[in-house]
C-alpha positions as a printed NumPy array, in Angstrom:
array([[108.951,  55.791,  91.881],
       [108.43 ,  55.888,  88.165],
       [111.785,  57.847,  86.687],
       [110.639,  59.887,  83.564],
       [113.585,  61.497,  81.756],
       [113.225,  64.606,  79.783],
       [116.127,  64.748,  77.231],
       [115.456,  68.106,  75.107],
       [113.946,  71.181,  76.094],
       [110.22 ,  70.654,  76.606],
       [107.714,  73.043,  77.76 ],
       [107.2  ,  72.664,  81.575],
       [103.411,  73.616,  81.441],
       [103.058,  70.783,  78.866],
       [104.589,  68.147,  81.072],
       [102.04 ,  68.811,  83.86 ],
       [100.037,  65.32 ,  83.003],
       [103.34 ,  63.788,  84.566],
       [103.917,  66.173,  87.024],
       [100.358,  65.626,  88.894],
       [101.254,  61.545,  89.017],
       [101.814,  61.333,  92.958],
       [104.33 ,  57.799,  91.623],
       [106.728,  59.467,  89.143],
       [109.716,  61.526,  89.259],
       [110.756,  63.928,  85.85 ],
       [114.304,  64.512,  85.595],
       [115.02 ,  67.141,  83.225],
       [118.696,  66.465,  82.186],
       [120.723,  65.638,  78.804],
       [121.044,  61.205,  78.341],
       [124.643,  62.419,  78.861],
       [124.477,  63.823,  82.159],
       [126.229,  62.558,  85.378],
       [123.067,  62.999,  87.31 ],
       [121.198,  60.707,  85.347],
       [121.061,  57.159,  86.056],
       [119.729,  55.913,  82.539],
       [119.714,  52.109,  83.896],
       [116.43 ,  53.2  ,  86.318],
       [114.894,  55.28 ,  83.718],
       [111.286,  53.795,  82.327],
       [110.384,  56.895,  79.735],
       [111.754,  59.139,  77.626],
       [110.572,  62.633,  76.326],
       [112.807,  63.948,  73.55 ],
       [112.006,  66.261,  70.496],
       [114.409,  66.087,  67.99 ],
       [118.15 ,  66.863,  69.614],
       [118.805,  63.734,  71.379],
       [119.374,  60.409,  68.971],
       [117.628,  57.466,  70.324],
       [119.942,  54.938,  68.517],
       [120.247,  50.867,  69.536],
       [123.748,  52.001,  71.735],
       [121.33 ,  54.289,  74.   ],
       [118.793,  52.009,  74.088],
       [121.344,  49.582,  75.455],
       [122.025,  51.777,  78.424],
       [118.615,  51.867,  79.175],
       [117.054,  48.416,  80.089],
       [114.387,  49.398,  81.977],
       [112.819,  51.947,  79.365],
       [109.196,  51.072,  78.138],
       [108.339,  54.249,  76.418],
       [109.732,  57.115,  74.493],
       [107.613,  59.849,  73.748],
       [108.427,  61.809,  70.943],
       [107.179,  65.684,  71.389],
       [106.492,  66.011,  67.256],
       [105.941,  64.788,  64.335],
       [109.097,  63.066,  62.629],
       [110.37 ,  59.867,  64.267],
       [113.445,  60.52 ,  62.42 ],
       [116.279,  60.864,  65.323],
       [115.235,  57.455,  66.846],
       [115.088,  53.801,  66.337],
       [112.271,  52.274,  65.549],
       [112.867,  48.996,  64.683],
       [115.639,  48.896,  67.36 ],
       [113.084,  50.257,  70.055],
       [110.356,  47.384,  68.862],
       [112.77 ,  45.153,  68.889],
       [113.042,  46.113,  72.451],
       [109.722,  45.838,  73.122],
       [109.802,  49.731,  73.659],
       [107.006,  51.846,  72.896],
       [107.093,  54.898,  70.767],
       [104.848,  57.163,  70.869],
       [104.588,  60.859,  68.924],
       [102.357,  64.049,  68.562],
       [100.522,  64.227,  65.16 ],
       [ 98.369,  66.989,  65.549],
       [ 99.998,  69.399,  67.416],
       [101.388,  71.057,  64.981],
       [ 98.81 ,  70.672,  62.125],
       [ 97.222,  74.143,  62.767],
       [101.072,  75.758,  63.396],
       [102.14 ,  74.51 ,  60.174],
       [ 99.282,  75.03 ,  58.12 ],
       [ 99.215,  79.054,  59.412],
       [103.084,  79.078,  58.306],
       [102.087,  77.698,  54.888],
       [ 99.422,  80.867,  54.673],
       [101.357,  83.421,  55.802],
       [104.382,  82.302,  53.179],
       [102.136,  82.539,  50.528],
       [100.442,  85.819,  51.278],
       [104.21 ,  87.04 ,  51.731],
       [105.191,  86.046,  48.514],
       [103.197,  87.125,  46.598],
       [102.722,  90.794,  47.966],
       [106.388,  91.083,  48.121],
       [106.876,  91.085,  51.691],
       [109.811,  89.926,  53.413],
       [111.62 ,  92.207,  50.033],
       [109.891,  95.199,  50.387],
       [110.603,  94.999,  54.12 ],
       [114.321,  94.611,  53.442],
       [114.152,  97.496,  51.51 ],
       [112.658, 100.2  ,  53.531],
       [115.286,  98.448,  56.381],
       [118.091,  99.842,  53.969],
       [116.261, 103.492,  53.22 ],
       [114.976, 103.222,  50.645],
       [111.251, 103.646,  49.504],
       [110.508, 102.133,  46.296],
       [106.493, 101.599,  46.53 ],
       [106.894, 100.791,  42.361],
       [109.381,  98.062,  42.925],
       [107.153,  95.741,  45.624],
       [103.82 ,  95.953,  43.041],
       [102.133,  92.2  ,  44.255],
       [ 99.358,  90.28 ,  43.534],
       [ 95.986,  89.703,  45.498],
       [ 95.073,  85.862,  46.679],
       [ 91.189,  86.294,  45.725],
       [ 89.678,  84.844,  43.03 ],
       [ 93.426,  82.719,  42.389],
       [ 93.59 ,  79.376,  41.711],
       [ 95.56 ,  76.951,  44.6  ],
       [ 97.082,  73.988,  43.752],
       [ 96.969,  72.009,  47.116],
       [ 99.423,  68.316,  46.147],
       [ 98.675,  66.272,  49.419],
       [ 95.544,  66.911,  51.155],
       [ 96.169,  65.237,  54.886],
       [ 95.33 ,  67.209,  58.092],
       [ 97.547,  70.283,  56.71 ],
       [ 96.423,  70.496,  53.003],
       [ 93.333,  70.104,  54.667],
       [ 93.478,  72.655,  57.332],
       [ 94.892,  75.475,  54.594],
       [ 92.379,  74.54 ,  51.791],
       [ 89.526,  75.929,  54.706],
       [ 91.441,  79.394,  54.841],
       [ 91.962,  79.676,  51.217],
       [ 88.771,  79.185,  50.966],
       [ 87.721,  82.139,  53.185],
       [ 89.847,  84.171,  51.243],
       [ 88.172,  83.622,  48.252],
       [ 90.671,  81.374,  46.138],
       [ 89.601,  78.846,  43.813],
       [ 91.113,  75.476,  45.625],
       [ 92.462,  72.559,  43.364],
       [ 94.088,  69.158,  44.825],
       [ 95.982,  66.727,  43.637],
       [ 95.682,  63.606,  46.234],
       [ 95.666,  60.435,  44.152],
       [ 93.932,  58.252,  47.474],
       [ 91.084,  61.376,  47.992],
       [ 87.91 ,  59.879,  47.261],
       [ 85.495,  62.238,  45.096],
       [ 82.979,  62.221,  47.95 ],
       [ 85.729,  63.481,  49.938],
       [ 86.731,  65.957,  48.217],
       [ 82.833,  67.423,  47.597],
       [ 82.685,  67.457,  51.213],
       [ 85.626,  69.687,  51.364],
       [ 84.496,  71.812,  48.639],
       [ 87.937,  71.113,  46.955],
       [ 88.149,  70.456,  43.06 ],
       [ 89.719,  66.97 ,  42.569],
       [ 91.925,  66.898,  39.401],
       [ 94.82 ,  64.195,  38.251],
       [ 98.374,  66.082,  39.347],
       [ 98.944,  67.781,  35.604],
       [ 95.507,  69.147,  35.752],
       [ 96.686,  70.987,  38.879],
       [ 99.803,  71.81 ,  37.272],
       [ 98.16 ,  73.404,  34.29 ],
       [ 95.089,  74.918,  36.463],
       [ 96.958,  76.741,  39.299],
       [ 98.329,  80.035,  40.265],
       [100.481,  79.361,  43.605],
       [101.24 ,  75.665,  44.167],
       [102.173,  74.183,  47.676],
       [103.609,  70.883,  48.37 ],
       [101.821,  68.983,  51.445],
       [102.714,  65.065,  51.296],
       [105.154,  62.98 ,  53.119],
       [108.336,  62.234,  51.569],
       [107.994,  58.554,  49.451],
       [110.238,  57.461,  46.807],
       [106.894,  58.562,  44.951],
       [107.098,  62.012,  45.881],
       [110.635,  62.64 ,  45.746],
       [111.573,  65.135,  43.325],
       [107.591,  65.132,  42.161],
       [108.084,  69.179,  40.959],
       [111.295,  68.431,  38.194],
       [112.771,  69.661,  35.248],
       [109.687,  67.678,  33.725],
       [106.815,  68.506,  35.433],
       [107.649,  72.326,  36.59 ],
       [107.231,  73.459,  33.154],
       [103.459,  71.946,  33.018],
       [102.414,  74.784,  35.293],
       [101.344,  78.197,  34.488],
       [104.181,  80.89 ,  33.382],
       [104.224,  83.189,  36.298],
       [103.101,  80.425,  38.802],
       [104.285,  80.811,  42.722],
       [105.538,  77.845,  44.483],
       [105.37 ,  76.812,  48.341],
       [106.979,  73.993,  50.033],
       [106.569,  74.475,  54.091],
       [106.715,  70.133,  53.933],
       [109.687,  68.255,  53.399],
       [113.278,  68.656,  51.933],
       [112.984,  67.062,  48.407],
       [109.318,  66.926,  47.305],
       [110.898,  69.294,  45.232],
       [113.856,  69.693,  43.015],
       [115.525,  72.479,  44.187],
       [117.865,  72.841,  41.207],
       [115.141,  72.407,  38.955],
       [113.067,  74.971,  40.588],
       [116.234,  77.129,  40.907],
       [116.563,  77.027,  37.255],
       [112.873,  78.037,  36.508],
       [112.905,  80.847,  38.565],
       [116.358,  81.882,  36.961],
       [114.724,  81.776,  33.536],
       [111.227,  83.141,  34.565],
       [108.95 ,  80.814,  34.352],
       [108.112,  80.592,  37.898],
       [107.585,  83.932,  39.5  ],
       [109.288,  82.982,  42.981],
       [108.91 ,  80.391,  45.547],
       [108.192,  80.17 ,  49.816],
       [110.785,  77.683,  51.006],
       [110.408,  76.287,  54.913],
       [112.365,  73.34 ,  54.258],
       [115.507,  71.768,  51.814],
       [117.134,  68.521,  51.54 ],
       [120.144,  69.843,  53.307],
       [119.493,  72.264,  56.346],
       [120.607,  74.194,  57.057],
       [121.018,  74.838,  53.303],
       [124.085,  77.083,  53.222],
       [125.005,  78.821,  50.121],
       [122.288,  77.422,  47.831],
       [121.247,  78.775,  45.022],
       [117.962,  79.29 ,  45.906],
       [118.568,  81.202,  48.993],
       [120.642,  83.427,  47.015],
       [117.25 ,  84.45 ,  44.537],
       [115.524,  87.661,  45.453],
       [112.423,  85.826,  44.179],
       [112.691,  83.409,  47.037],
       [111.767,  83.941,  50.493],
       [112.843,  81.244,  52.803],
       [112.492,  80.549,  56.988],
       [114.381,  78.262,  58.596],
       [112.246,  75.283,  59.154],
       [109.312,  77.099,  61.061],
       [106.497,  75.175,  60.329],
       [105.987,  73.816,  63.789],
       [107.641,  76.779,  65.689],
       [105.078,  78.633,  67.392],
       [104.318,  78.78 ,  71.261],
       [101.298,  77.396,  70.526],
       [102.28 ,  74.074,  68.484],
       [104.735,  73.35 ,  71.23 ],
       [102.886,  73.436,  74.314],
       [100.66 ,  71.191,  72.106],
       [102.93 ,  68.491,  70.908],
       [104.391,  68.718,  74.95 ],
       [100.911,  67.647,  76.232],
       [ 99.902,  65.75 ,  73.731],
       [102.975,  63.36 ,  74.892],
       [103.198,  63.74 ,  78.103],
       [ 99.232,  63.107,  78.56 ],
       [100.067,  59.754,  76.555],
       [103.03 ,  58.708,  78.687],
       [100.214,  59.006,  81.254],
       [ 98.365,  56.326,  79.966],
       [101.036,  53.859,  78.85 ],
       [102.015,  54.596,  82.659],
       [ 98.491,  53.586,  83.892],
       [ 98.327,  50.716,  82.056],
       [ 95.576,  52.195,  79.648],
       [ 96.107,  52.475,  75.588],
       [ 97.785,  55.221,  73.702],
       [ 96.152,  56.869,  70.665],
       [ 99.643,  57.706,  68.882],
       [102.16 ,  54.408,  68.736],
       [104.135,  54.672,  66.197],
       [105.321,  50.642,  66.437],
       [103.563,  47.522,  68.379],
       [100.759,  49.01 ,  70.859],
       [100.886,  47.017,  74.254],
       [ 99.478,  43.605,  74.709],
       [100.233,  40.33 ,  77.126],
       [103.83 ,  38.501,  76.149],
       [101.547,  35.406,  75.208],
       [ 99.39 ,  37.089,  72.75 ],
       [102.124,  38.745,  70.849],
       [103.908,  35.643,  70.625],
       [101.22 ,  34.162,  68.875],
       [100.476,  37.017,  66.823],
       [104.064,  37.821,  66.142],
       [104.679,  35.784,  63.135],
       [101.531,  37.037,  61.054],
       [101.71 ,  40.909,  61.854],
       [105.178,  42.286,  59.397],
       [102.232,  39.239,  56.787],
       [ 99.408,  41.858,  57.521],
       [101.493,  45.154,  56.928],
       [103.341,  44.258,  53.931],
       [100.496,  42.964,  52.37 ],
       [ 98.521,  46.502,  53.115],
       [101.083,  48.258,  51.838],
       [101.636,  45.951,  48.64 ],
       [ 98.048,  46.614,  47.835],
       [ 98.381,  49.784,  48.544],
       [100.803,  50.458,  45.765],
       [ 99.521,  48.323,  43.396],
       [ 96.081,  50.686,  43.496],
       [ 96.373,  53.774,  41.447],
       [ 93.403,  55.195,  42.312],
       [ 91.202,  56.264,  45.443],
       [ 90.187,  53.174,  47.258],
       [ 86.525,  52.985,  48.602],
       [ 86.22 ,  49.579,  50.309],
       [ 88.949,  46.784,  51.583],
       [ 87.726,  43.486,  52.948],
       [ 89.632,  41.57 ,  55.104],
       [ 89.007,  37.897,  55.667],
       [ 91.169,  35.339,  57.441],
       [ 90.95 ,  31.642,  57.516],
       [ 92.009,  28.648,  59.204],
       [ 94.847,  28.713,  61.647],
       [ 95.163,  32.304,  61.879],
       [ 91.308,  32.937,  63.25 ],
       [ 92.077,  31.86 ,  66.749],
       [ 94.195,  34.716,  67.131],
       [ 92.56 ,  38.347,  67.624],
       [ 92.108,  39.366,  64.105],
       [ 90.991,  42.811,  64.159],
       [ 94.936,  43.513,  65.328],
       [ 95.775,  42.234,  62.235],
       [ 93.423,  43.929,  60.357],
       [ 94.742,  47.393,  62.175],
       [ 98.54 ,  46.118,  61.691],
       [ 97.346,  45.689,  57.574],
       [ 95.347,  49.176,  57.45 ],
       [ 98.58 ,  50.927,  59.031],
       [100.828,  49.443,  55.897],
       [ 98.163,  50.699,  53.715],
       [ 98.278,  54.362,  54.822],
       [101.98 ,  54.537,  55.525],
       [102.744,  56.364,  51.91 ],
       [ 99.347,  57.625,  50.957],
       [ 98.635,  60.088,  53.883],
       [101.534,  62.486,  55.867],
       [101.309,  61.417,  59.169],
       [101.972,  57.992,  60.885],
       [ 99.492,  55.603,  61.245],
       [ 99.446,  52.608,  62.955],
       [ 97.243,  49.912,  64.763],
       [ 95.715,  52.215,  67.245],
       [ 94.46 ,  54.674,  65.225],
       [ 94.392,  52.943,  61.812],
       [ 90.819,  52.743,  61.618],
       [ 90.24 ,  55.937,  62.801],
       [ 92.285,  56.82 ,  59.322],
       [ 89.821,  55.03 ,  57.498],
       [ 86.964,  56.429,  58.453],
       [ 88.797,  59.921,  58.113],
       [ 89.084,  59.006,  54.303],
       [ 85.39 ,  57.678,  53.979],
       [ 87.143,  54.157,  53.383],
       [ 84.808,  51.387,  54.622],
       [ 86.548,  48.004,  56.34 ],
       [ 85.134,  45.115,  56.208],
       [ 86.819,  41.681,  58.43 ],
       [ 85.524,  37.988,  58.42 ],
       [ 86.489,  34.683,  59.115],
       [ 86.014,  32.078,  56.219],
       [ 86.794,  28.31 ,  55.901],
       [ 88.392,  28.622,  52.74 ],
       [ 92.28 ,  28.711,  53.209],
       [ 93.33 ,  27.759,  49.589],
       [ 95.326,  24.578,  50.481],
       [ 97.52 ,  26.389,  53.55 ],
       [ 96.869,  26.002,  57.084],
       [ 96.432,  30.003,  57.585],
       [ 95.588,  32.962,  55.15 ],
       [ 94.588,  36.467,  55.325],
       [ 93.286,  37.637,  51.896],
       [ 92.607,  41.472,  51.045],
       [ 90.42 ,  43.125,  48.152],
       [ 90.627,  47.037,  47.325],
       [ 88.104,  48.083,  45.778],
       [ 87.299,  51.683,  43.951],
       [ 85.72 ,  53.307,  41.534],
       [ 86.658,  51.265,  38.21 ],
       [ 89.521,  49.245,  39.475],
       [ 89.647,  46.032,  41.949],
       [ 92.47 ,  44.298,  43.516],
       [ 92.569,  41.063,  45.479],
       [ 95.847,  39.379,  47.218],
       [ 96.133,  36.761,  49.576],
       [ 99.056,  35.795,  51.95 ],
       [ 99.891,  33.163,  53.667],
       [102.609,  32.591,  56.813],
       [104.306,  29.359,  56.227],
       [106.601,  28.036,  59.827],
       [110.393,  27.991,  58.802],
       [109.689,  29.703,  55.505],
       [107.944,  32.959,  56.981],
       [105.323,  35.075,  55.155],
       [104.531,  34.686,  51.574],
       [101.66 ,  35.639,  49.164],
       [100.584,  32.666,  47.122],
       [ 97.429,  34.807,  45.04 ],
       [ 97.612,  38.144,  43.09 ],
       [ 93.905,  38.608,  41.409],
       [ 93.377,  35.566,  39.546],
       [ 96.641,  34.773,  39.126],
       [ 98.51 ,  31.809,  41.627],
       [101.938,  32.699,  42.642],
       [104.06 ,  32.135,  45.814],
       [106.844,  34.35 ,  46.91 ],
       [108.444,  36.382,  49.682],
       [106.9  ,  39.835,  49.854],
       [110.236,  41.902,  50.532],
       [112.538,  44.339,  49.193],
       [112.695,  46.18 ,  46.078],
       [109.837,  44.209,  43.178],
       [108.282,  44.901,  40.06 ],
       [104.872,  43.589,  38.86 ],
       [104.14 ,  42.815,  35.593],
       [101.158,  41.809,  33.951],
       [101.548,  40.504,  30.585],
       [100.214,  38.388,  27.438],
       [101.631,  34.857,  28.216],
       [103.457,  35.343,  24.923],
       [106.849,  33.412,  23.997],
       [109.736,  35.855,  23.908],
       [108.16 ,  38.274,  26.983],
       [110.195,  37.357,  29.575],
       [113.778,  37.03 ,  26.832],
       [112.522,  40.526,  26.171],
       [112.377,  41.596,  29.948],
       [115.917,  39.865,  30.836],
       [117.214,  41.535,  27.572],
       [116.522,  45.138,  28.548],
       [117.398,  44.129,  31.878],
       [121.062,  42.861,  30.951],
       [121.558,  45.797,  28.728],
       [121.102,  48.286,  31.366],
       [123.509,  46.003,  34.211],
       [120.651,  45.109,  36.098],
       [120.895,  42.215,  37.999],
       [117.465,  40.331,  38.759],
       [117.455,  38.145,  42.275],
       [114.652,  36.689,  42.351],
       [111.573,  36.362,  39.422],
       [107.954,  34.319,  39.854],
       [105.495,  33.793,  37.163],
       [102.181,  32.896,  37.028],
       [ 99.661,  32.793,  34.655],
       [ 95.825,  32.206,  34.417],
       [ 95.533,  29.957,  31.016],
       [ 98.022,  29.238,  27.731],
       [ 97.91 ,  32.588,  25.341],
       [ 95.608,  34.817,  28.283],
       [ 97.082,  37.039,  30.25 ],
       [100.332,  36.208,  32.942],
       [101.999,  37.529,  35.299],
       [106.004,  38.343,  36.65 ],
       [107.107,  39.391,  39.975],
       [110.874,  40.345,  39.875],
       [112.962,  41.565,  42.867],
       [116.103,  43.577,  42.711],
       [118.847,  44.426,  44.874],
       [117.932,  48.055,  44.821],
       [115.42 ,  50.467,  43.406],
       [114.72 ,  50.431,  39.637],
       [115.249,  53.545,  38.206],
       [113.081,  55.378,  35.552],
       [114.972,  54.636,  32.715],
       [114.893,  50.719,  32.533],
       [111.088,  51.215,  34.065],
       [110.014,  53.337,  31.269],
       [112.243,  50.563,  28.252],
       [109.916,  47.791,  30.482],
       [106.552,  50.019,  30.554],
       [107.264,  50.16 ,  26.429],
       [107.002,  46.734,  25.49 ],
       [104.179,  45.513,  23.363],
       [103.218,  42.546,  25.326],
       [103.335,  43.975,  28.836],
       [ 99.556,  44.967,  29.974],
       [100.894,  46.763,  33.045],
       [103.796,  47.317,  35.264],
       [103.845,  48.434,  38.796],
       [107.139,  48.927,  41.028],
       [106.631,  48.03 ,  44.642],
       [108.461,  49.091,  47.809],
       [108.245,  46.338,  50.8  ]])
C-alpha cells in the first residue's frame, strides 16, 4: 500500500481522487503525530500550516510528492525537495475565481460605504447622510497585473459598466484588444483611474510599486484595492495619503505583516480590511483539494502532472544528462526576460552541437518557465510553460543549428517585440558550469548568477573610472565586472555583479551619466 499523508485540514470530498485508488492508504494526522510513521510515507498534502523544511524532509525518505492544496509554495522547500528528487506540485486555479469575487466585492464595499455604514446601524444609530457612496458605472479601473485574476475581474467590471485600464508591461496589444481592456504605460493608469487594484506577484519590481512617489500621480479622491500580496504597496505611504486626503480610502486583504496588529491603516475609518480572504470560500477550497489530490493521482500512476512547481518526472539517465544544462536554460529565460522592457511577441530557441542529443524541447520548457517566473502571478514551470505562452499570444520557436560559436554546446535565445530585439547565447562549460559568452552583438563570457547590472555604453575613456567612482563613493563594493565591446569609439558593454541588490540611489547616479546608453539591473 501507497501511504498518503494529509498534514493540514483538507476537504474530505476533495481528496476522493485518492480515496477511490484500491492501492493507497490516506492518513489524516499532523507530521508530528505518534501514529504516523513518516519513514513509509510516499506523499504529502499540506496547505499552508505544516513547514516542509530540509529537517522534515529528512524524516521522510521515501516521499516522492508533496502536493500543495494552494497557491503559495511559501511554507516548503523547494530547492531542498528538488534536491531530493521530490516532486512539488500546487493548485493554481482554484482559487482564481474565489479571489477575483473577493477583489469585487471589496471594491463595491468601499466605495458605497459598506462595512461603515453597517457598523453604524450595529451601534444605533441611523445616519443615511453620513454613508453617501459612489456608483461603479461609467468609473474608470485601474487593473496593475492582468494574470488569471486581473483577468477574471476586468470581465465583471466590465458587466458593470466601468471603463477598464491595465497596466501589464508583458500584455501584448493584441491581447489586450481581445480582452477589451485599454493598455496604457503604469502612470497613464495612475493618472486615468478612479479605484486602483493591485494584481501581480510580489518581485523586487513590484515591491513597494504604489509609494510616496507614485501614489500622488493618481487622481485626488482615487480608491485603492490590494486583495494580492503584502507589499505591492507601501502601506505607510498609502497610510499617509489617506491621512491627508488624497486618496479617498483603500480595500486591504493582505499586509506585509499579518496579522497586521495595530497598524495604522487598520486604525483609518477610510479603510476596510479582511483578514486574508481571498481564497477563503467553500468553493475555492474544495477546488484547490481536488485539484491536488487528482494530481497526486497521476504522479501515483506514473502519468504527468500539469502543476510541478520544480523538475517534472523523467528516467535517472535522462536527467543526468540533462542536469547540467537546465538551471543554463532558466537563468538565461529569465535574464532575457528582464532585460526586455516591453511585451514580447516571439522567442526562438536554437541549440547546437553537444547539447542537441539531449531532448531539447525540456530545455526549451525549463527556459520559458525562467521567463514567466516575474512577469505573470502564478508559477510556471516545464509542464505547463508553453501552455503560458500561448495564453499570452507569445509564439516559440526551437531548432537545432550547427553553429556553436567556438564551444562544444550552446543554446541561444532572441526576444523579439514590437520595436525592441534581444539576442543571448549561453554556453555550459564541464568544471566551469554555465556561462553566457554573447549579449546582442556584443562577445562576453561570464557566470550568469546573483545580483548584476548591464550597461550599455559609448566605449569612451573615463566610463568605467566614472562607474567605479560613483560606485566607491556610495561603499559599494563590485565582485565581479566583464566588458565587451563591438568596435574602438562604437558602442560597449559592462556586466557588474554585486554582493547584494543595488539600490535606487547609486542606480539612478549610474542611469545619469552621459556616456551610458542604457542600464538594466538583473536578478539571477
Amino acid at each position: 500500500m501507497i501511504q498518503v499523508l494529509v498534514a493540514d485540514s483538507i476537504q474530505e470530498d476533495g481528496l476522493q481522487p485518492l480515496l477511490d485508488m484500491d492501492n493507497v492508504e490516506v492518513i489524516q494526522q499532523k507530521v508530528d503525530s505518534p501514529h504516523v510513521q513518516l519513514e513509509r510515507i510516499e506523499a504529502l498534502l499540506v496547505r499552508s500550516a505544516t513547514k516542509v523544511n530540509e529537517e522534515l524532509l529528512e524524516k521522510m525518505p521515501q516521499l516522492k510528492i508533496i502536493a500543495r492544496a494552494g497557491v503559495g509554495v511559501d511554507n516548503i522547500d523547494v530547492a531542498a525537495a528538488t534536491k531530493k528528487g521530490i516532486i512539488v506540485v500546487n493548485a493554481p486555479d482554484g482559487n482564481t475565481i474565489s479571489t477575483a469575487e473577493h477583489t469585487f466585492a471589496m471594491m463595491a464595499s468601499l466605495v458605497r460605504r459598506i462595512p461603515q455604514a453597517h457598523q453604524s446601524v450595529k451601534n444605533l444609530e441611523w445616519k443615511r447622510n453620513h454613508f453617501i457612496g459612489s456608483e461603479l458605472y461609467g468609473k474608470n479601473l485601474g487593473i496593475i497585473g492582468l494574470g488569471r485574476i486581473g483577468t477574471e475581474l476586468s470581465k465583471r467590471a466590465k458587466v458593470f459598466g466601468m471603463n477598464v485600464h491595465v497596466f501589464d508591461p508583458f500584455l501584448t496589444k493584441d491581447r489586450a484588444l481581445k480582452l477589451g481592456v485599454h493598455l496604457q504605460d503604469l502612470q497613464g493608469v495612475l493618472k486615468e483611474a478612479d479605484i486602483i487594484t493591485v494584481h501581480t506577484p510580489l518581485t523586487p519590481q513590484t515591491k513597494g510599486l504604489l509609494n510616496k512617489e507614485t501614489l500622488p500621480l493618481t487622481k485626488k479622491g482615487v480608491y485603492i484595492l490590494n486583495c494580492a500580496r503584502g507589499g505591492i504597496i507601501d502601506e505607510e505611504a498609502l497610510a499617509e495619503a489617506i491621512s491627508s486626503g488624497h486618496v479617498a480610502g483603500a480595500a486591504l486583504d493582505v499586509f506585509v505583516n499579518e496579522p497586521p496588529g495595530d497598524h495604522p491603516l487598520v486604525k483609518l475609518e477610510e479603510v476596510i480590511v479582511t483578514p486574508h480572504l481571498g481564497a477563503s470560500t467553500k468553493e475555492a477550497q474544495l477546488n484547490v483539494a481536488t485539484q491536488v489530490a487528482k494530481e497526486v493521482r497521476l504522479f501515483l500512476e506514473d502519468k504527468p502532472v500539469s502543476n510541478s512547481i520544480n523538475l517534472p518526472s523523467m528516467s535517472k539517465d535522462i536527467f543526468e544528462k540533462i542536469r547540467p544544462f537546465h538551471p543554463l536554460a532558466k537563468k538565461m529565460g529569465s535574464m532575457i526576460s528582464q532585460l526586455m522592457k516591453q511585451p514580447v511577441q516571439e522567442l526562438s530557441i536554437s541549440y547546437s552541437g553537444t547539447v542537441t542529443d539531449l531532448e531539447t524541447t525540456y530545455l526549451t520548457k525549463a527556459l520559458l518557465s525562467g521567463f514567466f517566473t516575474d512577469r505573470i502571478d502564478g508559477y510556471v514551470n516545464e509542464v505547463n510553460a508553453l501552455h503560458t505562452a500561448k495564453e499570452r499570444d507569445i509564439t516559440v520557436g526551437e531548432k537545432i543549428t550547427s553553429h556553436s560559436f567556438g564551444y562544444t554546446n550552446s543554446i541561444s535565445v532572441t526576444a523579439k517585440g514590437e520595436n525592441q530585439q534581444f539576442t543571448m547565447i549561453g554556453t555550459y562549460i564541464e568544471n566551469y558550469g554555465p556561462r553566457i559568452i554573447r549579449l546582442n552583438d556584443f562577445s562576453i563570457d561570464f557566470h550568469p548568477e546573483g545580483n548584476l547590472v548591464y550597461i550599455q555604453h559609448m566605449d569612451r575613456p573615463g566610463v568605467i573610472g566614472r562607474v567605479g567612482q560613483i560606485l566607491g563613493s556610495q561603499e559599494i563594493n563590485i565582485a565581479t565586472m566583464q566588458v565587451g565591446r563591438k568596435e574602438l569609439g562604437g558602442e560597449a558593454i559592462m556586466l557588474l555583479s554585486f554582493d547584494k541588490h543595488l539600490e535606487d540611489e547609486p542606480f539612478h547616479y549610474l542611469e545619469a551619466l552621459d556616456d551610458i546608453v542604457s542600464i538594466n539591473r538583473i536578478v539571477v
